[in-house]
C-alpha positions as CSV (number, residue, x, y, z in Angstrom):
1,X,78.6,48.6,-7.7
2,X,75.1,48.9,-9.3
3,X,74.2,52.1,-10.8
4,X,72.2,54.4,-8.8
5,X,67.9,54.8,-9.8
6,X,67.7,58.1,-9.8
7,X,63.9,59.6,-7.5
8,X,61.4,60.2,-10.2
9,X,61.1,63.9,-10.2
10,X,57.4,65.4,-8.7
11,X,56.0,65.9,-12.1
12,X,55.7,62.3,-13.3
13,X,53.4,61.8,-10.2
14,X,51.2,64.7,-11.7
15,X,51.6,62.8,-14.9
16,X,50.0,59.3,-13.5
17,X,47.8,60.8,-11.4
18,X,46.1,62.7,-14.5
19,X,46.4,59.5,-16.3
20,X,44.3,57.8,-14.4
21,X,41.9,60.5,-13.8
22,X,41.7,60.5,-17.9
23,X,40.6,57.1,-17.3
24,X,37.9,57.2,-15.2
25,X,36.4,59.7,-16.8
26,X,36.5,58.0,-19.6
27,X,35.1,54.9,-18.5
28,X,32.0,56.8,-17.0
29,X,31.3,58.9,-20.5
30,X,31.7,55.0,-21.7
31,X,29.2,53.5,-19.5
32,X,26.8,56.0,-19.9
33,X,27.2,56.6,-24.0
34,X,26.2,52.7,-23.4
35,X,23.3,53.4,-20.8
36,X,22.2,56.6,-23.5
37,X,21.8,53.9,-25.9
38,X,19.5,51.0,-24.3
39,X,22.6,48.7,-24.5
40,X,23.1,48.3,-20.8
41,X,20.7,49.5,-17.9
42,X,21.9,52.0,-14.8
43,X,20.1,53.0,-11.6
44,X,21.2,56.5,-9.5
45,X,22.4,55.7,-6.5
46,X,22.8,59.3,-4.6
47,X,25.5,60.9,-6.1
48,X,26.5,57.8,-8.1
49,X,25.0,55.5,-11.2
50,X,25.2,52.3,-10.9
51,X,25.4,50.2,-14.0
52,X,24.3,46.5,-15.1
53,X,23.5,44.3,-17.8
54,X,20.0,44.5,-19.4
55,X,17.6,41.5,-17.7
56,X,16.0,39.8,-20.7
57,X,12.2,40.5,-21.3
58,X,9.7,38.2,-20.3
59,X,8.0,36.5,-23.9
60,X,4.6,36.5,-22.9
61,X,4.3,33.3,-25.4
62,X,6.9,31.8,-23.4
63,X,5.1,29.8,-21.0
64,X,8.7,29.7,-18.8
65,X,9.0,33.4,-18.6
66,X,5.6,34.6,-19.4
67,X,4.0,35.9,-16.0
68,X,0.3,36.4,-16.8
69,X,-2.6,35.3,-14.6
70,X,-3.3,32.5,-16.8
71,X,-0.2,31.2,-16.9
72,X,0.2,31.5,-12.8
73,X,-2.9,29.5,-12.7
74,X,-1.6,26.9,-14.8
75,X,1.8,26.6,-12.6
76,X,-0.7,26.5,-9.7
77,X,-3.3,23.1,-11.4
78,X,-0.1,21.5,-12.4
79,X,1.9,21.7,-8.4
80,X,-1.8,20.8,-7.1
81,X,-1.8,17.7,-9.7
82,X,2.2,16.5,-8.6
83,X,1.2,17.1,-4.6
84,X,-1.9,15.0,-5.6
85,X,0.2,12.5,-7.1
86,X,3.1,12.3,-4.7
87,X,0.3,11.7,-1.8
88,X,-1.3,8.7,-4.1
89,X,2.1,7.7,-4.8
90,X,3.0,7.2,-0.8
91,X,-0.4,5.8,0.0
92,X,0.9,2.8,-2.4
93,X,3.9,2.9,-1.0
94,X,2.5,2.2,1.8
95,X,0.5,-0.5,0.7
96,X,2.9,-2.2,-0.8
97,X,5.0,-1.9,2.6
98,X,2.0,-4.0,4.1
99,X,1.9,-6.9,2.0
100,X,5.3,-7.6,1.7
101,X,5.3,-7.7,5.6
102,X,2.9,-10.1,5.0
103,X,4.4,-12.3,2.4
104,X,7.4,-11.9,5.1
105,X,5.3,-13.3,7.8
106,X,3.5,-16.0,6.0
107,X,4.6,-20.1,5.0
108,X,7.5,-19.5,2.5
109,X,7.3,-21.7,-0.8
110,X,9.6,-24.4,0.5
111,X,7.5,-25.1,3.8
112,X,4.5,-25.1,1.7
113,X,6.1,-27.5,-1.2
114,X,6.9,-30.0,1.8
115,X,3.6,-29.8,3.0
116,X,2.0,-30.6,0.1
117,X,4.4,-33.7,-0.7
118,X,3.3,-34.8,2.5
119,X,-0.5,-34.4,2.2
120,X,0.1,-36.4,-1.3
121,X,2.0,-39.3,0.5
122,X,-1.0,-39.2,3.1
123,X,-3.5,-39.3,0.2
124,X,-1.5,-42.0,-1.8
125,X,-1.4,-44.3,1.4
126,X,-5.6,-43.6,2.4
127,X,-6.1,-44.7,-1.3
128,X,-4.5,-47.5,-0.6
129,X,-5.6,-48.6,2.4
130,X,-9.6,-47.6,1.1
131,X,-8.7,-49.6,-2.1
132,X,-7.8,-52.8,0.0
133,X,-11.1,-52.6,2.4
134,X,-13.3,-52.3,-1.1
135,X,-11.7,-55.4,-2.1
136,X,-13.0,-57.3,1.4
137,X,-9.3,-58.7,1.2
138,X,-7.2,-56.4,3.6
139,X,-6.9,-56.1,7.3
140,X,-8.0,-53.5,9.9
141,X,-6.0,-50.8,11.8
142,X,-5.6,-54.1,14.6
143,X,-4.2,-56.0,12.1
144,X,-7.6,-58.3,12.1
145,X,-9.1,-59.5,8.9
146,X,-11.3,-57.2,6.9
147,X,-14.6,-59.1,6.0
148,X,-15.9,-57.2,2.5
149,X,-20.2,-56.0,3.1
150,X,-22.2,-57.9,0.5
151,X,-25.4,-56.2,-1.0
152,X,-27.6,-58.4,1.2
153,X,-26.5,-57.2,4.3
154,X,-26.3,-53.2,3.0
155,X,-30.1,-53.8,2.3
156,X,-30.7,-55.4,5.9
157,X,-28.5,-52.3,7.6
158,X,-30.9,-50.0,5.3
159,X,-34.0,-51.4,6.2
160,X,-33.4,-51.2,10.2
161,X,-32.0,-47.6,10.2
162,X,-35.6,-46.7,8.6
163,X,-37.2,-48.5,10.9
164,X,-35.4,-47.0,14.2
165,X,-35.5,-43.6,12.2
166,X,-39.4,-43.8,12.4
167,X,-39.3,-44.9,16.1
168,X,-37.3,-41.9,16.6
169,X,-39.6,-39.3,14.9
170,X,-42.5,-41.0,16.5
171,X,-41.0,-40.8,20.1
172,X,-39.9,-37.3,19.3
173,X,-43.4,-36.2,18.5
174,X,-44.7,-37.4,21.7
175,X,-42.1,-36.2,23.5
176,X,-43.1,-32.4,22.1
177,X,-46.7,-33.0,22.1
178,X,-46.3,-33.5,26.4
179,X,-43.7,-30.4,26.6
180,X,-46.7,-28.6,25.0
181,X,-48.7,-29.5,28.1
182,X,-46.3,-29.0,30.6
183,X,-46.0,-25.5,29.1
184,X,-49.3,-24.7,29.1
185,X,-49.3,-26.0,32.9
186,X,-46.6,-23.2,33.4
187,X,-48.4,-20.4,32.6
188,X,-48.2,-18.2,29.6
189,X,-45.1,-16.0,28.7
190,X,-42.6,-19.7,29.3
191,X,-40.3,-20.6,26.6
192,X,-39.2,-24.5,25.8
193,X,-35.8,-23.1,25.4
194,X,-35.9,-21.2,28.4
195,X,-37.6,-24.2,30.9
196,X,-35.0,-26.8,29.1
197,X,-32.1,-24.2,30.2
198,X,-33.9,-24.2,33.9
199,X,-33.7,-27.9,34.0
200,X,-30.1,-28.5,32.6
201,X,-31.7,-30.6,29.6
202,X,-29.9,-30.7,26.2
203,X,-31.7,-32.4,23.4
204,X,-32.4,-32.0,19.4
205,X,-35.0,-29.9,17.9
């Protein structure tokens, strides 16, 4: 059978109680000693001191913990510059956004490759075609024979288109020179363009 444990008697209560009352009191003489000498910093607080580290001071050379105006109003130019450039920044974003929707949207590099291989073919087959009808030994799109122009006959064509061209700007100056009178027959304030557009005529100038 274990050993009774004998009550602690009344006056070792006392004894821890006063113990601990030794303690606090020593703690606060501490913290204060410690306040007394700059080494922490303590605020009242009613009947009690509260007590906390020292807050480092603020280097005045130290542009991150230096507070003055000119300091403030360099913090304020440099957030004004980054808004500045974030908004420039999005407005490229932006931009960018565009055009590659419209790289998206446009012939990619393969469809355009084909089409020019095909445009060459095309090319390579009109050369050929244009080479044979120089030569006045090929044959026309009806399979006919292609007769080559000599000089002679270039001259002739020549000559007649001048000679029709003159016709033409002869006719064509009559043909003004009696509008003119009509005009004139219509009374003043009529337009040729506007008496042609009465009369459903179309013509040249």
């Amino acid at each position: 059978m274990p050993p009774r444990k004998e009550k602690p008697e009344k006056g070792e209560k006392a004894t821890k109680a006063e113990r601990a009352s030794v303690d606090d009191a020593a703690t606060v003489k501490i913290l204060k000693d410690l306040h007394e000498a700059n080494l922490i910093a303590g605020k009242s607080a009613g009947k009690q001191t509260v007590y906390h580290a020292l807050q480092p001071a603020l280097d005045p050379s130290d542009p991150s913990t230096s507070t003055t105006h000119e300091s403030l109003a360099a913090l304020d130019t440099s957030i004004v510059n980054l808004r500045n450039e974030i908004t420039a920044l999005k407005q490229t974003e932006r931009q960018l956004k565009l055009e590659l929707s419209a790289l998206s949207a446009s012939v990619s590099t393969s469809d355009l490759k084909q089409e020019i291989e095909t445009f060459e073919k095309e090319e390579g087959e009109l050369k050929g075609r244009l080479s044979v009808l120089k030569g006045g030994d090929g044959a026309g799109d009806g399979g006919e024979k292609v007769k080559g122009t000599s000089a002679d006959e270039k001259d002739e064509v020549e000559r007649e288109w001048k000679v029709w061209a003159r016709h033409a700007a002869t006719r064509k100056k009559i043909a003004m020179e009696l509008w003119g009178v009509l005009l004139e027959g219509c009374g003043e304030g009529r337009d040729k363009d506007e008496l042609w557009e009465e009369l459903g005529l179309e013509g040249d100038e």
